[in-house]
C-alpha positions in Angstrom: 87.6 82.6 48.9 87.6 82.2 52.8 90.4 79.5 52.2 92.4 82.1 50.0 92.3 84.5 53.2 93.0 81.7 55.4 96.0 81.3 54.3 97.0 85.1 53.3 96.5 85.6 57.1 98.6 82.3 58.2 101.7 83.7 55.8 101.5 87.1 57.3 101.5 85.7 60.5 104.5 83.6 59.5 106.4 86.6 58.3 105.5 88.6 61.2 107.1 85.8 63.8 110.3 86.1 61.5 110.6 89.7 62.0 110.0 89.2 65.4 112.6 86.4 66.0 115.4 88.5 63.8 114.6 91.6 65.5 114.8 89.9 68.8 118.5 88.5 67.8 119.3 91.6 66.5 118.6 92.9 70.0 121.0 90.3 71.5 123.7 91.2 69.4 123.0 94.7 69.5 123.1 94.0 73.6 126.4 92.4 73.3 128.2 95.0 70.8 127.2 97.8 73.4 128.8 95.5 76.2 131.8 94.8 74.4 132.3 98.3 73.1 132.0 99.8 76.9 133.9 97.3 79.0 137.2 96.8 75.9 137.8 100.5 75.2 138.2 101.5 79.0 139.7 97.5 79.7 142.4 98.3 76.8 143.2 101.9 77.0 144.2 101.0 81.1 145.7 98.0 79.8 148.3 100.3 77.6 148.4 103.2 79.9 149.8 100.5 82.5 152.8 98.8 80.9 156.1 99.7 81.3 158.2 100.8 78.5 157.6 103.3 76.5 154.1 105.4 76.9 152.4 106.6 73.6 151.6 110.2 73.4 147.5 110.2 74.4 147.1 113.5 72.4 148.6 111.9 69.6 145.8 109.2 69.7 143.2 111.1 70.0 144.3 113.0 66.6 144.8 109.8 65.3 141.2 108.5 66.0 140.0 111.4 64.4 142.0 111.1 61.0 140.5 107.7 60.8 136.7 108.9 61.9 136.4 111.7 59.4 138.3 109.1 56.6 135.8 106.5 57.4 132.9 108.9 56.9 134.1 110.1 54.2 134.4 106.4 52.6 130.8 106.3 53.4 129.9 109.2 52.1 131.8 108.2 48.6 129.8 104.8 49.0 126.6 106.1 49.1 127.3 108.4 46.3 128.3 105.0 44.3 132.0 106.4 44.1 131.5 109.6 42.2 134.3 111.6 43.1 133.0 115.1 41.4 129.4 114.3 43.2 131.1 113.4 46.7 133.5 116.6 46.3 130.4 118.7 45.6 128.0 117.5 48.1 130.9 118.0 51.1 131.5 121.4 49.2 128.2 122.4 49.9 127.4 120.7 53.2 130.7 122.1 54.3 132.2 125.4 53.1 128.5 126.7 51.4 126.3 126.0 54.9 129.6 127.4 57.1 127.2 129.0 59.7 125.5 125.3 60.5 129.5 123.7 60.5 130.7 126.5 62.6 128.0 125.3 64.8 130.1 122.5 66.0 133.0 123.8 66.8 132.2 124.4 70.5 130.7 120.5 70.9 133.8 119.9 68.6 136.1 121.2 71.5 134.7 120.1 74.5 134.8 116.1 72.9 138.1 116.9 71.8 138.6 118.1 75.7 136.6 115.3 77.0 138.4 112.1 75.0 142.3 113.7 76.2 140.6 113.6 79.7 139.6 110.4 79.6 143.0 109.2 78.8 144.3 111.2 81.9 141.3 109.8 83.9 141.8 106.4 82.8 145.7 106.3 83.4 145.4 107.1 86.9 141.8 105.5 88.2 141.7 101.3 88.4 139.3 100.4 85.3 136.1 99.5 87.4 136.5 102.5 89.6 136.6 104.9 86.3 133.3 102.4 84.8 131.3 103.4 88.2 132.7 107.0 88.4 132.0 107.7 84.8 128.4 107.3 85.0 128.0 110.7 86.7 127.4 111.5 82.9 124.1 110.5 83.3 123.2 112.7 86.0 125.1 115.8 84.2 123.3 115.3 81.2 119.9 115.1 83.1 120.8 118.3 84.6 121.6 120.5 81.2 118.8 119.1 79.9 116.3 120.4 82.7 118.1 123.5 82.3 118.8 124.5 79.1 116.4 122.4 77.9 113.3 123.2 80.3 113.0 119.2 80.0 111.0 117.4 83.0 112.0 113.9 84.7 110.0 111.4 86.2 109.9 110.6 90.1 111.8 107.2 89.6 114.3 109.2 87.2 115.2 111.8 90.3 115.3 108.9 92.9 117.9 107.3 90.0 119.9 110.2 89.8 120.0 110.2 93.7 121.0 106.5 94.0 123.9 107.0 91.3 125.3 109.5 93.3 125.0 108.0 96.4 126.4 105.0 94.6 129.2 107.1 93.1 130.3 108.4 96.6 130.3 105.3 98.3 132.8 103.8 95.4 135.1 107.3 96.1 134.7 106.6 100.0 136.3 102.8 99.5 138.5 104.1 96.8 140.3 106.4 99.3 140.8 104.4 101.5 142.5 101.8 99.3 144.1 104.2 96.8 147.8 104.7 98.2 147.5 100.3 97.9 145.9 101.0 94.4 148.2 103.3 92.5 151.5 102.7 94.7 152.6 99.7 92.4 153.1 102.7 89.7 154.5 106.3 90.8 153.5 107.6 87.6 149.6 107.3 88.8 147.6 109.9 90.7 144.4 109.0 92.0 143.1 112.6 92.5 144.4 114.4 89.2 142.4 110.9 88.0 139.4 111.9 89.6 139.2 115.3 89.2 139.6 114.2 85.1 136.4 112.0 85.2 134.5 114.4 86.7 135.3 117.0 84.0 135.1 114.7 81.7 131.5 114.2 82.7 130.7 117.9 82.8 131.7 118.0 79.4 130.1 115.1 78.1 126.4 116.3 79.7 126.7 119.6 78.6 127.8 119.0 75.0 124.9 116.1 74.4 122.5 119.0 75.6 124.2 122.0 74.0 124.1 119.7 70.7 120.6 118.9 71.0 119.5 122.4 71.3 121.5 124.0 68.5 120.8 121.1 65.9 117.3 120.6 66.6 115.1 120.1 63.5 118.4 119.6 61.2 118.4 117.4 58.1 121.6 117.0 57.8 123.5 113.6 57.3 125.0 111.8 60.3 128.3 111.0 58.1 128.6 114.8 57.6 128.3 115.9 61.0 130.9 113.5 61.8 133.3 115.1 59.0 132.0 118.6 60.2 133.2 117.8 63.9 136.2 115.5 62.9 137.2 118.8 61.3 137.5 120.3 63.9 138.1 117.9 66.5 141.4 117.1 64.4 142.4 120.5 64.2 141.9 121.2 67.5 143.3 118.0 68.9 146.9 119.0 66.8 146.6 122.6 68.9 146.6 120.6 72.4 148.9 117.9 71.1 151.3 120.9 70.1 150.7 122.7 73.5 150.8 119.6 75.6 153.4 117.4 74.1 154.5 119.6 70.9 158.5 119.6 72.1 158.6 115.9 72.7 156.6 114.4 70.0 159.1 116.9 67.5 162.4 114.6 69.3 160.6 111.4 69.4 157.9 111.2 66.8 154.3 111.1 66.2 154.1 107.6 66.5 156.7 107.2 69.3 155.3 104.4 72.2 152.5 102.9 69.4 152.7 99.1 69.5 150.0 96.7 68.2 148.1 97.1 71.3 147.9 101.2 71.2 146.8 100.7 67.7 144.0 98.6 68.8 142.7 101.1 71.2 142.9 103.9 68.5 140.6 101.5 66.5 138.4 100.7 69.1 137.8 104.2 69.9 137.8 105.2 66.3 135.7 102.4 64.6 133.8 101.5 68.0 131.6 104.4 68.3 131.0 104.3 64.4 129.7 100.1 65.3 127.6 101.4 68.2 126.1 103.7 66.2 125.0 101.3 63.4 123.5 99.0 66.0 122.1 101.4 69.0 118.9 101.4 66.4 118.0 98.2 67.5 118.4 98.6 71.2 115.5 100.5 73.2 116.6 102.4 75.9 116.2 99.9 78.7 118.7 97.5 76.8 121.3 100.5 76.4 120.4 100.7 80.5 121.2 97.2 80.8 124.3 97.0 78.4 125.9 100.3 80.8 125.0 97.9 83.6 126.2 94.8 82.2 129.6 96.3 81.1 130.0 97.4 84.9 130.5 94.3 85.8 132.7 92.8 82.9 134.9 95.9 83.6 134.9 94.8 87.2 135.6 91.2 86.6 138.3 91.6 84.3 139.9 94.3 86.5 140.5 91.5 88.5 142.3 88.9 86.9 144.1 91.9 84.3 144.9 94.3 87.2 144.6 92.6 90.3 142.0 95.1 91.5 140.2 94.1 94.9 136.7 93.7 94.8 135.0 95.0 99.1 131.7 95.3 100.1 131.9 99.1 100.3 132.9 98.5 96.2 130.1 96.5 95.7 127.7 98.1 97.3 128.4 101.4 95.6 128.7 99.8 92.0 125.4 98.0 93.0 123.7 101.1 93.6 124.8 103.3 90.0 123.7 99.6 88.2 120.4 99.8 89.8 120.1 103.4 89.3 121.6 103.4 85.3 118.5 100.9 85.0 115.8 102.4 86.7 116.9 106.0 84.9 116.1 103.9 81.2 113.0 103.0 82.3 110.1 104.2 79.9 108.2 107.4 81.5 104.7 107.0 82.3 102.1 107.6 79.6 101.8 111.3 79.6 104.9 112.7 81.2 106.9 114.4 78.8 110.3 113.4 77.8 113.3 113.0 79.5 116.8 113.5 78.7 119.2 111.0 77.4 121.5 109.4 79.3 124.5 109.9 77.5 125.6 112.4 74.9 125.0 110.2 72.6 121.6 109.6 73.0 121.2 113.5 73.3 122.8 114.1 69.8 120.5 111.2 68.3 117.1 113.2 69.1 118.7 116.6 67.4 119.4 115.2 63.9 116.6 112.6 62.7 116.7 111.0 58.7 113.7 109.6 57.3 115.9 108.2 54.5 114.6 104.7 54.5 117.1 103.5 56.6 120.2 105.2 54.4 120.8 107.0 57.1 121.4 106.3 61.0 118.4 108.5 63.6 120.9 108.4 66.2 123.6 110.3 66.2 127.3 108.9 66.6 128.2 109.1 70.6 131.4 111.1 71.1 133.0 109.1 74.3 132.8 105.0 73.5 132.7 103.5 76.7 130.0 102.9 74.8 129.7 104.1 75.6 128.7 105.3 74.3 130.1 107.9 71.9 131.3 110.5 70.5 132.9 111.5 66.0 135.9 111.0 69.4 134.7 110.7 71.7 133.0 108.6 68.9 133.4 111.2 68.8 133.9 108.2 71.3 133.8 107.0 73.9 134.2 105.2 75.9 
């Protein structure tokens, strides 16, 4: 009998150091995904916006994305419906058109990702890749400061001395950057490093107050995560047509929807479609500290590979600035002491993952799909991605 127990312990112990190990490489993996996904989306959308030739039509992409979000989900969708069509068209009939109070309750998120993921083009056009990396972080201090007020949430002490450091960190890069930026755009006229600017930091507005404004109006939904991403790639599509009609309607009637797309656009359109959608799938393995450390990580690739892609030089003013928002993005993942009550996420991903939970024995992803990829997280675009 005590033998028989013996060894019913030692096998559970067994299989509970194989879970370990395999959620410890899942970790790694999920670690790397997050790093890739940040630094290639920013890395490749420069990389296109900085060629000569022929420039793609951003609004176009950013419907395109979209098109290929909401198809994806609704692949998924079909899948887990074990490719019933009547079932699927029912179920997205009811979720849909039936509940049209909860969808309509995405059309304002819906706008401000569309907003956010054009802006980021704009932002990423004219900014050197690193600089955008460091200046695009500011997301995390928006997002802190929605959610404290809208949200009545509290932070820790080592969270507001983050959130001070990232700034300071922030500035510092803007302080080297102007003094280096007529060296840093002149090789291209077409680049402005102010209209670039003044894009991230909207972009950042947007992205902290549309994680908070999502976590507060879908708080305690049940609702799938591959139907809020249909719900919003909805409307992100239809409202991405409106701006690429207002924006660039005249030209893309002469030259096409598809005019500038080479095999390198199209990769970006993926990345930023499918990348966010990867993220998601794998963010439930990564704690928050790892998705600290992955924002941190993909700092520096994006800084490396500025490098040797863009020829972008690397100061002591740039480093110690870039230093200063890794160390913050870090410290502001840290857990909270026991007690203190929770803090907001850092991204609008993270925000969106706590306002629509499933308990569906795994069917279903608890966080929510980012909107920006750069991996940041998204967002649907922005992954609704983003970068």
């Amino acid at each position: 009998m005590a033998g028989g127990n013996h060894s019913q312990a030692a096998e559970e112990k067994a299989v509970s150091r194989s879970q370990s190990e395999v959620n410890r490489r899942l970790k790694y993996i999920s670690l790397a995904v997050l790093v890739v996904q940040n630094a290639s989306l920013i890395l490749s959308i420069r990389y296109v916006r900085t060629l000569p030739g022929d420039r793609f039509f951003a609004t176009s992409a950013v419907v395109m994305a979209e098109i290929l979000k909401v198809l994806t989900c609704l692949l998924i969708i079909l899948l887990q419906k074990r490719f019933s069509v009547k079932e699927t068209t029912l179920f997205l009939i009811d979720s849909i058109v039936f509940q049209y109070k909860d969808t309509l309750k995405l059309a304002v998120p819906s706008l401000i990702y569309t907003l956010q993921n054009n802006l980021q083009y704009v932002a990423i056009s004219n900014l050197p890749a690193a600089t955008f990396q460091v200046t695009y972080q500011l997301k995390i201090l928006t997002t802190a400061l929605f959610s404290v007020l809208m949200l009545r949430k509290t932070l820790s002490r080592v969270q507001w001395v983050s959130l001070l450091l990232l700034f300071a960190g922030v500035a510092i890069v803007q302080v080297q950057q102007e003094g280096n930026k007529e060296a840093s755009v002149s090789d291209s006229s077409n680049q402005n490093y102010m209209v670039g600017l003044v894009a991230v930091v909207i972009s950042c507005l947007s992205s902290g107050f549309a994680g908070v404004y999502f976590e507060k109006i879908l708080k305690g939904s049940s609702a799938s995560v591959w139907v809020r991403n249909v719900q919003l790639g909805i409307f992100g599509t239809a409202l991405g047509m409106l701006g690429l009609w207002w924006n660039d309607g005249a030209a893309i009637a002469e030259r096409g929807f598809l005019f500038g797309y080479t095999d390198m656009v199209w990769c970006v359109i993926f990345n930023q479609a499918f990348g966010g959608l990867l993220v998601a799938v794998v963010v439930k393995y990564a704690d928050n500290i790892l998705k600290g450390f992955a924002t941190s990580f993909s700092i520096i690739v994006s800084t490396v590979m500025s490098i040797y892609l863009f020829a972008f030089r690397v100061d002591l003013l740039f480093t110690a600035g870039a230093g200063l928002v890794i160390g913050a993005v870090y410290m502001y993942s840290l857990p909270k002491p026991a007690g203190a009550s929770s803090s907001p996420s850092s991204s609008s991903s993270s925000s969106a993952s706590s306002a629509s939970p499933r308990a569906d024995g795994g069917a279903e992803m608890e966080a929510f799909l980012p909107k920006a990829q750069g991996g940041v997280v998204p967002p649907p675009s922005a992954v609704h991605i983003t970068a």
